[in-house]
Residue frames as qw, qx, qy, qz and C-alpha x, y, z in Angstrom:
[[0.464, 0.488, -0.657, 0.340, -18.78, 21.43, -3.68],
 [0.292, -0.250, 0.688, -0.615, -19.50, 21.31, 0.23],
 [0.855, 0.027, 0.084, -0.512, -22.50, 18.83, -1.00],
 [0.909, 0.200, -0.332, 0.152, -19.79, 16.17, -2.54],
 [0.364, 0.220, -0.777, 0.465, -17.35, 16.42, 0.23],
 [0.600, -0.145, 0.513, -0.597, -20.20, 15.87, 2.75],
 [0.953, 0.119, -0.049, -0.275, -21.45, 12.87, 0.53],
 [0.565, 0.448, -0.661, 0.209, -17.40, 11.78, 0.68],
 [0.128, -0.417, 0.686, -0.582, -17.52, 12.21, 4.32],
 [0.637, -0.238, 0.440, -0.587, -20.39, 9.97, 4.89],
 [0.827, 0.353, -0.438, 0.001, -19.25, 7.36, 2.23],
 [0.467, 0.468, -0.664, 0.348, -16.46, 6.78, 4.60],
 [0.366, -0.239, 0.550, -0.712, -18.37, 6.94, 7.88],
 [0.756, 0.112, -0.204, -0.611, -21.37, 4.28, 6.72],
 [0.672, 0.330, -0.661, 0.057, -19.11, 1.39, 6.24],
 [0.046, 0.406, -0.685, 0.602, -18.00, 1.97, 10.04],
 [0.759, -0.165, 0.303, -0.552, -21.82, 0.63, 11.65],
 [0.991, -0.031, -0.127, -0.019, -20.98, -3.46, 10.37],
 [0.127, 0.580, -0.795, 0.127, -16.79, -3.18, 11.88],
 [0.770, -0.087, -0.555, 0.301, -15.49, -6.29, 13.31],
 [0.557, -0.822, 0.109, 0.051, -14.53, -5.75, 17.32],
 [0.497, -0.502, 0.565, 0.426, -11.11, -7.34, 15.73],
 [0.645, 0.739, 0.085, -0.174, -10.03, -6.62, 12.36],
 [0.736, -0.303, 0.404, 0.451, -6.73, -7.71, 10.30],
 [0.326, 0.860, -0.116, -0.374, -5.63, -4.92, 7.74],
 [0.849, -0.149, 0.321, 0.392, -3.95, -6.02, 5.23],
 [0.289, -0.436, 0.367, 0.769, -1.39, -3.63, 3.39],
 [0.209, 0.216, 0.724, 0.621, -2.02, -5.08, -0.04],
 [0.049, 0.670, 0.676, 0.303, -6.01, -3.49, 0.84],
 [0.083, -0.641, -0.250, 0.721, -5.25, 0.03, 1.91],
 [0.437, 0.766, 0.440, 0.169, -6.18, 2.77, -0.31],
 [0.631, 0.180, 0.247, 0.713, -4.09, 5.74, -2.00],
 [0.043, 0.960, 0.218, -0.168, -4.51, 9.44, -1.29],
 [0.490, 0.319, 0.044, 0.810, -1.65, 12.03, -2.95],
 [0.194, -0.955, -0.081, 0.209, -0.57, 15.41, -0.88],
 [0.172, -0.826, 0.401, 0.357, 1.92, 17.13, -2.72],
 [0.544, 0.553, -0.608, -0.169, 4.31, 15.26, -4.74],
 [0.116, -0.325, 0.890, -0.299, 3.54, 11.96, -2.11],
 [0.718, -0.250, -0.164, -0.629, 1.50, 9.66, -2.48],
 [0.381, -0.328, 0.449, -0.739, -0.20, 7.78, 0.62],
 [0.440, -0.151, -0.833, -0.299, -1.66, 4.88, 1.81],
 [0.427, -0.367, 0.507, -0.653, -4.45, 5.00, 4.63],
 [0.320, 0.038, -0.933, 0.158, -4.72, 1.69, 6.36],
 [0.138, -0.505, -0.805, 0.278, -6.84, 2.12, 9.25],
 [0.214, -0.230, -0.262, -0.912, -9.78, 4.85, 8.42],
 [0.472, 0.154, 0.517, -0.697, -13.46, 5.32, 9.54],
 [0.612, 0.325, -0.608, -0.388, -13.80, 3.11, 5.93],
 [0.647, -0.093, -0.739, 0.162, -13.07, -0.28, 8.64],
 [0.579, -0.631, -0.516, 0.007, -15.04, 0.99, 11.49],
 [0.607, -0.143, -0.364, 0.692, -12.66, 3.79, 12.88],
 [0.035, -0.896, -0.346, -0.278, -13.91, 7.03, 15.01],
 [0.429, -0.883, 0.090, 0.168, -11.65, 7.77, 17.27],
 [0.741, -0.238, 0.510, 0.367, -8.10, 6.75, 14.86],
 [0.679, 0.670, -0.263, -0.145, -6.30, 7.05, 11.52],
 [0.546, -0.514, 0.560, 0.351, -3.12, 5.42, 10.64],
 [0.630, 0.765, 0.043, -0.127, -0.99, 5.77, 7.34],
 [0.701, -0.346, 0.388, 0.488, 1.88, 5.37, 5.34],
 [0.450, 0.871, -0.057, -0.190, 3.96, 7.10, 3.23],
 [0.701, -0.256, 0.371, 0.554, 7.06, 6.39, 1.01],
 [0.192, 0.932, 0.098, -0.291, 8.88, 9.25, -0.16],
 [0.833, 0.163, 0.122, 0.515, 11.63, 9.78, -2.40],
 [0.500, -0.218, -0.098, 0.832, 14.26, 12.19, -2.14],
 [0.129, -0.107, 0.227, 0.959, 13.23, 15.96, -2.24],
 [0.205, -0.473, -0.657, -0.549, 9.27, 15.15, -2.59],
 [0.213, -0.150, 0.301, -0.917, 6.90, 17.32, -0.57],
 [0.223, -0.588, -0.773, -0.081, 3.82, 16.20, 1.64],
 [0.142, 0.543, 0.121, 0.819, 2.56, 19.46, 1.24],
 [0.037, 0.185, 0.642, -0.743, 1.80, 21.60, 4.51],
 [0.492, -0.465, -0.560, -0.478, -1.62, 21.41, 5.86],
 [0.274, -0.294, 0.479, -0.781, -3.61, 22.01, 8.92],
 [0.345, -0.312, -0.885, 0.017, -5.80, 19.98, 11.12],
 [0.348, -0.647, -0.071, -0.675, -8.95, 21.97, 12.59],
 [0.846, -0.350, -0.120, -0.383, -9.67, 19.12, 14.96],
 [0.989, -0.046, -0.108, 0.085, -7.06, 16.30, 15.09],
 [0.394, -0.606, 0.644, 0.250, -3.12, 15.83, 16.91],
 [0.847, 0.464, -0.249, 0.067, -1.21, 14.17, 13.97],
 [0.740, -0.505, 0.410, 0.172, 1.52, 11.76, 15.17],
 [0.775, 0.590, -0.225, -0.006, 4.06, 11.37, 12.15],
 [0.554, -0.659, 0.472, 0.188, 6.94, 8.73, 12.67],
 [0.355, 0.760, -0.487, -0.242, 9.76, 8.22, 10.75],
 [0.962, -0.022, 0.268, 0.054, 10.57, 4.09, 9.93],
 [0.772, 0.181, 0.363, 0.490, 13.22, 4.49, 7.58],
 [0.522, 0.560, 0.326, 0.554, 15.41, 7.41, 6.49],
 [0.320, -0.514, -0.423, 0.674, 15.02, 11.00, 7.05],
 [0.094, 0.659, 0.644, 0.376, 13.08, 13.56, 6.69],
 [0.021, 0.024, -0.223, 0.974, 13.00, 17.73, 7.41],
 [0.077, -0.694, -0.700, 0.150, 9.47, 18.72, 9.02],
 [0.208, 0.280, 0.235, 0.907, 8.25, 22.06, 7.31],
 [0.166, -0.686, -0.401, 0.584, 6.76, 25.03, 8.99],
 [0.087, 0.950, -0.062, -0.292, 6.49, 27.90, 6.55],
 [0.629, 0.702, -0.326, 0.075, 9.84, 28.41, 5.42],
 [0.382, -0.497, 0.706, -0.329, 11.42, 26.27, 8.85],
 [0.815, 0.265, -0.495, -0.143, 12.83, 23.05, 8.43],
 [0.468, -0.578, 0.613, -0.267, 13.69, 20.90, 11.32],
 [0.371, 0.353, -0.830, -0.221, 15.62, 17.80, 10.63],
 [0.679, -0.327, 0.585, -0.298, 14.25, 14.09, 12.42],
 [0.160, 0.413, -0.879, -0.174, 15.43, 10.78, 11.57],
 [0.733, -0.232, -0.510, -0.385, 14.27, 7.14, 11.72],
 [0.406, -0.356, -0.601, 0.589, 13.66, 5.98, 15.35],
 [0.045, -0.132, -0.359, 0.923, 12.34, 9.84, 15.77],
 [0.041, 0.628, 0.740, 0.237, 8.82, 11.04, 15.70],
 [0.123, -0.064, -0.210, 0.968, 6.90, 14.05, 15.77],
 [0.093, 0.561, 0.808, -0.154, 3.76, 15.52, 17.39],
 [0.188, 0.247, 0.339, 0.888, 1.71, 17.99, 15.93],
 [0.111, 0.255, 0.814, -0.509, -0.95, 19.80, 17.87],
 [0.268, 0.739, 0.609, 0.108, -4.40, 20.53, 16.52],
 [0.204, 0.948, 0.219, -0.113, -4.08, 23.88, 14.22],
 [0.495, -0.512, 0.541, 0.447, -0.05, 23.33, 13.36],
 [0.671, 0.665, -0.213, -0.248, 0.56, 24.01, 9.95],
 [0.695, -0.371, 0.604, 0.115, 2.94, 21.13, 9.18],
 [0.719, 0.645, -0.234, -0.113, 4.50, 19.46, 6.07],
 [0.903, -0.324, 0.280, -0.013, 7.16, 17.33, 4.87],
 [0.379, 0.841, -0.345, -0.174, 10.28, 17.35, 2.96],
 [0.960, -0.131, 0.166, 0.184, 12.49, 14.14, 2.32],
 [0.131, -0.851, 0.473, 0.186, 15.95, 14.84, 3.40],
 [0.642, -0.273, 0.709, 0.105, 18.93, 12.50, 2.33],
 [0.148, 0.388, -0.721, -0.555, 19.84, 10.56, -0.53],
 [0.064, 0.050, 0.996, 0.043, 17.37, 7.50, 0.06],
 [0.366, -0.571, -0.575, -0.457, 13.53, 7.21, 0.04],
 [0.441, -0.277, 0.332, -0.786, 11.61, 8.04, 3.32],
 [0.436, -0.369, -0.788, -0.229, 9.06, 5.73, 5.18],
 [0.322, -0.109, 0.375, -0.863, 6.85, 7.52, 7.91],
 [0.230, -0.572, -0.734, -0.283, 3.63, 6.33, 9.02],
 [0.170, -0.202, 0.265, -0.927, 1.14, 8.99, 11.09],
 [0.293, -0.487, -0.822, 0.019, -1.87, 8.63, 12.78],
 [0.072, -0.365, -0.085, -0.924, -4.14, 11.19, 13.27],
 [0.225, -0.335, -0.855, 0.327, -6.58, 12.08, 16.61],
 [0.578, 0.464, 0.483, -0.466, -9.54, 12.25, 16.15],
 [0.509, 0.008, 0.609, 0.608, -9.48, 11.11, 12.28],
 [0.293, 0.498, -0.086, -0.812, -9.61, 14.09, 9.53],
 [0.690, 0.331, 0.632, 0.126, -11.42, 12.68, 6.64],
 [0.559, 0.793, 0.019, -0.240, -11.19, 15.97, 4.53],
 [0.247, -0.684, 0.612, 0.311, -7.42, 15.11, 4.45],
 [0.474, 0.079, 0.818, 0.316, -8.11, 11.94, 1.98],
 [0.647, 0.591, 0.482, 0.021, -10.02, 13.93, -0.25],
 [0.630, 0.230, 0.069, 0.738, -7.14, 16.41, -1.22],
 [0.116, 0.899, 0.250, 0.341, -8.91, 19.44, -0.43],
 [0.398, -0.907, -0.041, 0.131, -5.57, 20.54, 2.21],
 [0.832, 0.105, 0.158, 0.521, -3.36, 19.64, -0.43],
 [0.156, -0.846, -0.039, 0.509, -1.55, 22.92, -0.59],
 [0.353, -0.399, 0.593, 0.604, 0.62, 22.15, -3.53],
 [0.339, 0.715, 0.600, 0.117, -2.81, 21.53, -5.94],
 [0.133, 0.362, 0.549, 0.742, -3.47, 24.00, -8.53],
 [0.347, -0.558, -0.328, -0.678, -5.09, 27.17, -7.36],
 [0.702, -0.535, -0.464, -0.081, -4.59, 26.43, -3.84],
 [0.406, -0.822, 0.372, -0.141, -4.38, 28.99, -0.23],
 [0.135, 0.448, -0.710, 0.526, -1.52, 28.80, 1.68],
 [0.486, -0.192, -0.787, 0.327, -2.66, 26.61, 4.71],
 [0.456, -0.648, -0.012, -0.610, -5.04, 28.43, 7.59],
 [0.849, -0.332, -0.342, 0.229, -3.18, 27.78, 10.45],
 [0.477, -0.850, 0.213, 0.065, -0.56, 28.64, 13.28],
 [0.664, 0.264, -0.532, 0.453, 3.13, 28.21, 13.74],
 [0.433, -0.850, 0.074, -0.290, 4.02, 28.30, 17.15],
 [0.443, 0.501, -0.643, 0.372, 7.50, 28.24, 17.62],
 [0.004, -0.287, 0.871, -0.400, 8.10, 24.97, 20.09],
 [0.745, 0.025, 0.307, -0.592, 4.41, 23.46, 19.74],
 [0.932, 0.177, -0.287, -0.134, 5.66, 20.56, 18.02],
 [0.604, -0.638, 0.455, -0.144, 7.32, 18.20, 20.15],
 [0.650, 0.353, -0.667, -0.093, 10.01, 15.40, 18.61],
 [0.583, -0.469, 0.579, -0.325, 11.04, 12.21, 20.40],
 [0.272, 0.430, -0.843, -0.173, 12.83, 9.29, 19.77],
 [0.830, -0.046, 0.000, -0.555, 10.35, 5.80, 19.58],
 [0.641, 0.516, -0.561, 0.087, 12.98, 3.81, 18.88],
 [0.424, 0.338, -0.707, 0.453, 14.68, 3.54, 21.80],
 [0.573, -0.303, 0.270, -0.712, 11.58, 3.17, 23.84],
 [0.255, -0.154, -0.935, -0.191, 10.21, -0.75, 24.41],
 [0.047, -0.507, -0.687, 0.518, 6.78, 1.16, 25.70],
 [0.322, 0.821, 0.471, 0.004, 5.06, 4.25, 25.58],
 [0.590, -0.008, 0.079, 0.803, 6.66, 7.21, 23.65],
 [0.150, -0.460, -0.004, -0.875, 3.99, 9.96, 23.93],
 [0.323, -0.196, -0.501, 0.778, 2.66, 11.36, 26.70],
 [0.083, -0.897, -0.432, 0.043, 0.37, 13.90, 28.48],
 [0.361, -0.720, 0.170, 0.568, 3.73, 15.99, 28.84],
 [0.401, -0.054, 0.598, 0.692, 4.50, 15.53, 25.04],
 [0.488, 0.209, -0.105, -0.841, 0.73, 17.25, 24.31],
 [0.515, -0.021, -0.700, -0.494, -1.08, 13.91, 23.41],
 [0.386, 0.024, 0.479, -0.788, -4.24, 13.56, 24.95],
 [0.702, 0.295, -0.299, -0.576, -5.86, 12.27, 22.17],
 [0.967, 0.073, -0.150, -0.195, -4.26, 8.71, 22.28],
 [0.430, -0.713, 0.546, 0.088, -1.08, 7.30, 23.39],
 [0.877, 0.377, -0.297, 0.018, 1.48, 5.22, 20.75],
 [0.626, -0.620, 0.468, 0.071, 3.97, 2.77, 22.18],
 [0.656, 0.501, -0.542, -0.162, 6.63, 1.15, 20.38],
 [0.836, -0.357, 0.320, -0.268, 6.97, -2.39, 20.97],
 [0.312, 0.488, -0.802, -0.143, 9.86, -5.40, 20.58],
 [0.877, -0.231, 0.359, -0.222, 8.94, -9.12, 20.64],
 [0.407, 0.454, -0.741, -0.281, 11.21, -11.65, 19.90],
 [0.302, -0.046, -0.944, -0.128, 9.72, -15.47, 19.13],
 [0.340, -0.615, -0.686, -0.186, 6.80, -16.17, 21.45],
 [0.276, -0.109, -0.442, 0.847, 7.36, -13.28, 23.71],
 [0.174, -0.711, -0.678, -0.069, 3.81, -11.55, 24.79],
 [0.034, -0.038, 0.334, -0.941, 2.29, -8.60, 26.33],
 [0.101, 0.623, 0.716, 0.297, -1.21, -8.32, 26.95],
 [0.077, 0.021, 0.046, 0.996, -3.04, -5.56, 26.52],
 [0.149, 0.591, 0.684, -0.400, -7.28, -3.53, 27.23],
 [0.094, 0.090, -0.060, 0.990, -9.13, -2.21, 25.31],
 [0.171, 0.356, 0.556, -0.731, -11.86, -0.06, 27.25],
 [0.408, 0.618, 0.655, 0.152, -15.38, -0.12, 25.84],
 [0.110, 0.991, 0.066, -0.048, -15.76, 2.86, 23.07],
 [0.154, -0.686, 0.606, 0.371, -11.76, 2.53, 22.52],
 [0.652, 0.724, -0.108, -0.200, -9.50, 2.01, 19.78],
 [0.635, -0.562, 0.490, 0.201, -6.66, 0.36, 19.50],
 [0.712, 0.636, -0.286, -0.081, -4.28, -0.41, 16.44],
 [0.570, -0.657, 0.413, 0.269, -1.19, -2.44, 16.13],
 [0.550, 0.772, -0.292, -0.127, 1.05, -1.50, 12.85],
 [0.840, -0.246, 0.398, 0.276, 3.90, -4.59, 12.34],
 [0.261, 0.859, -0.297, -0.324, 6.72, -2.99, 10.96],
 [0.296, 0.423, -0.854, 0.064, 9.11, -5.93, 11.03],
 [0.061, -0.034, 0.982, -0.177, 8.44, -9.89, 11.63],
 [0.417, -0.319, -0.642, -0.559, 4.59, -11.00, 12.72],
 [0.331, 0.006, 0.634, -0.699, 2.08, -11.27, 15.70],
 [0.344, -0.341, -0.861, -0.154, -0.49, -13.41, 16.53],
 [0.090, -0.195, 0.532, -0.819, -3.10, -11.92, 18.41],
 [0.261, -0.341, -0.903, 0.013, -5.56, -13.93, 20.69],
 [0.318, -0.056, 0.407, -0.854, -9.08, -12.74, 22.62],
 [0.578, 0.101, 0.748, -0.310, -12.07, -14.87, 23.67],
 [0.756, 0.489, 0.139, -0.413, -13.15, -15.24, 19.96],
 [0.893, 0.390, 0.136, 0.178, -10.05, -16.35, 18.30],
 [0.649, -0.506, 0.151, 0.547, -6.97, -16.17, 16.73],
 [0.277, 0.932, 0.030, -0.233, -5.73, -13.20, 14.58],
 [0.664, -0.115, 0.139, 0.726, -1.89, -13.14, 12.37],
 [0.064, 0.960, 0.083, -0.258, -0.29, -10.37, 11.22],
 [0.780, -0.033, 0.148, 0.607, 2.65, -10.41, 9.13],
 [0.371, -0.081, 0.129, 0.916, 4.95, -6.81, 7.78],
 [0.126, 0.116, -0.091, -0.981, 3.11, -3.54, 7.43],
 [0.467, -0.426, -0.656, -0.412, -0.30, -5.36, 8.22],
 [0.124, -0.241, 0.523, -0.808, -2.38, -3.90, 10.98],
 [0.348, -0.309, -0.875, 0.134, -4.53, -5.34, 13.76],
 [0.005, -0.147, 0.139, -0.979, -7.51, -3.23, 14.67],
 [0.205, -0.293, -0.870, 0.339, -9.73, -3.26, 17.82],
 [0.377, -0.500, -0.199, -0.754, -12.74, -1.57, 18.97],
 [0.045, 0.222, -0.735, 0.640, -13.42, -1.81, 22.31],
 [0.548, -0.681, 0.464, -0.141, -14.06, -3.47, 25.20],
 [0.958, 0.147, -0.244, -0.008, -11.53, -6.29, 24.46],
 [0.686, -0.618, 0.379, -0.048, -9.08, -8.09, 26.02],
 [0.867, 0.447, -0.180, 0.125, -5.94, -9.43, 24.10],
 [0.802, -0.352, 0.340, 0.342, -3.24, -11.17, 24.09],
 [0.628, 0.737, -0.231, -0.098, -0.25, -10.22, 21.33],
 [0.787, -0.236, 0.515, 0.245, 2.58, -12.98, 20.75],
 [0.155, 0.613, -0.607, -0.481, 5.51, -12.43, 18.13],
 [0.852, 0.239, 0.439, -0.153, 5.36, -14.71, 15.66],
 [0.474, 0.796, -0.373, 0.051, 8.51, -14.52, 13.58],
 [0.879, 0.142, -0.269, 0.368, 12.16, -16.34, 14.10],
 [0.370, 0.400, -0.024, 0.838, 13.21, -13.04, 14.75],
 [0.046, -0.367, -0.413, 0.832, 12.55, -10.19, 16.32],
 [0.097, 0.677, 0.724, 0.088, 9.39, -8.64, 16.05],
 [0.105, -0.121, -0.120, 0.980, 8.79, -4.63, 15.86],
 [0.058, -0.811, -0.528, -0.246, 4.87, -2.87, 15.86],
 [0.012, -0.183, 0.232, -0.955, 3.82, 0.14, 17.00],
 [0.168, -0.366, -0.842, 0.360, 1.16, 0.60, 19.38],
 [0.207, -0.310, -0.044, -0.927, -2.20, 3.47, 19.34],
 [0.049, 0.509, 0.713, -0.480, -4.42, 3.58, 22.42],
 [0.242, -0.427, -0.244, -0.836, -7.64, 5.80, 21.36],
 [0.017, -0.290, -0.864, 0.411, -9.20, 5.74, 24.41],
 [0.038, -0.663, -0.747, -0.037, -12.91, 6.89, 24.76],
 [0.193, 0.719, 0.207, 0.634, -13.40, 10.85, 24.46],
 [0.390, -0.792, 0.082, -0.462, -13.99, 11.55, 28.03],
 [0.872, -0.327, 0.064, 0.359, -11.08, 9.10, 29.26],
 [0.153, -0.890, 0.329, 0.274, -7.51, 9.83, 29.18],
 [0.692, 0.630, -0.301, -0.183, -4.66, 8.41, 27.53],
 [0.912, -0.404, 0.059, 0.036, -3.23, 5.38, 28.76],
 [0.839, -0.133, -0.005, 0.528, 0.35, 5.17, 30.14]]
């Protein structure tokens, strides 16, 4: 068993030595993982060149469980796009809504429970990325499977509203070291630019409208729940690209022995 999930882990690592410095994810080509009674889509993986990143989506429907699990290694960012959802501890349920996120620090037994009458949408991103998490083996809710090896530590998970940011929304004060996610608004050609530092990571997840994003090699689009993903050192430019208004979310990974920017 530890021989095939080492031969999974390096299936997924392998791919990562031909990335692109700028890559354009498209939804339609992520790939399906199930935790609980959810199933998952992971978008940006060490599968398209990522070491220091994850980023994912789920859509849940009322009452379905992403089943608690632990990260040995990795902060798990999990934000809530649509709906609303109760974040499970054990037998502790804390409500958060959309517009709210929540961090999780490395060894936080954690889980999900879709509150409400509607579906859920969350995406998460995970620092440093776990790979055993895509092969089910922390699915807790599996056949024949422990309880989770992990902590609760009443007040180690921090919430915070993303929504009402137009910047960053974690922090060194919020526990995230690992990488820093901003939420951004552009509306029509409105810009920002933006570094990243050689050895960084960078993602940008378009929840609503499109972006265009430029750097000395070309131009890049992006249109709804497609993601733009950098490897570092680059320099870019990111320009809505919609009638409308424009919504992403930002992830800095920065290099291991750097900090997290902003």
């Amino acid at each position: 068993m530890v021989r095939g999930l080492l031969i999974a882990l390096l299936a997924a690592i392998l791919p990562a030595a031909n990335a692109q410095q700028v890559r354009v994810v498209r939804f339609a080509d992520s790939i399906p993982f199930r935790m609980g009674e959810v199933t998952s889509r992971r978008i940006v993986h060490p599968g398209v060149g990522a070491k220091k990143t994850t980023l994912n989506l789920s859509v849940s429907q009322p009452g379905a469980e992403f089943a608690q699990h632990v990260h040995d290694y990795s902060d798990d960012t999990i934000l809530v796009l649509e709906g609303e959802v109760n974040l499970r501890q054990g037998d502790s349920l804390r409500l958060f809504k959309a517009g709210e996120c929540a961090f999780v620090p490395t060894g936080q037994v954690h889980g999900t429970v879709t509150a409400g009458s509607g579906e859920a949408v969350m995406i998460s991103f995970q620092n440093p990325p776990d790979l055993i998490l895509y092969t089910g083996a922390r699915d807790s809710k599996r056949p024949g499977a422990e309880a989770p090896k992990g902590v609760i530590t009443p007040g180690a998970v921090k919430f915070a509203n993303f929504r009402e940011k137009n910047g960053a929304f974690t922090n060194p004060e919020l526990g995230s070291h690992r990488a820093a996610g901003s939420h951004r608004r552009l509306k029509g050609n409105q810009s920002f630019r933006t570094k990243v530092p050689a050895e960084g990571e960078q993602l940008l997840f378009v929840w609503r409208g499109a972006i265009r994003v430029k750097d000395s090699a070309g131009t890049y689009t992006a249109g709804e729940r497609d993601t733009v993903f950098v490897t570092g050192p680059a320099e870019l430019e990111v320009l809505g690209d919609s009638a409308g208004e424009t919504e992403l979310i930002q992830v800095e990974a920065p290099p291991a022995s750097g900090k997290a920017a902003r």
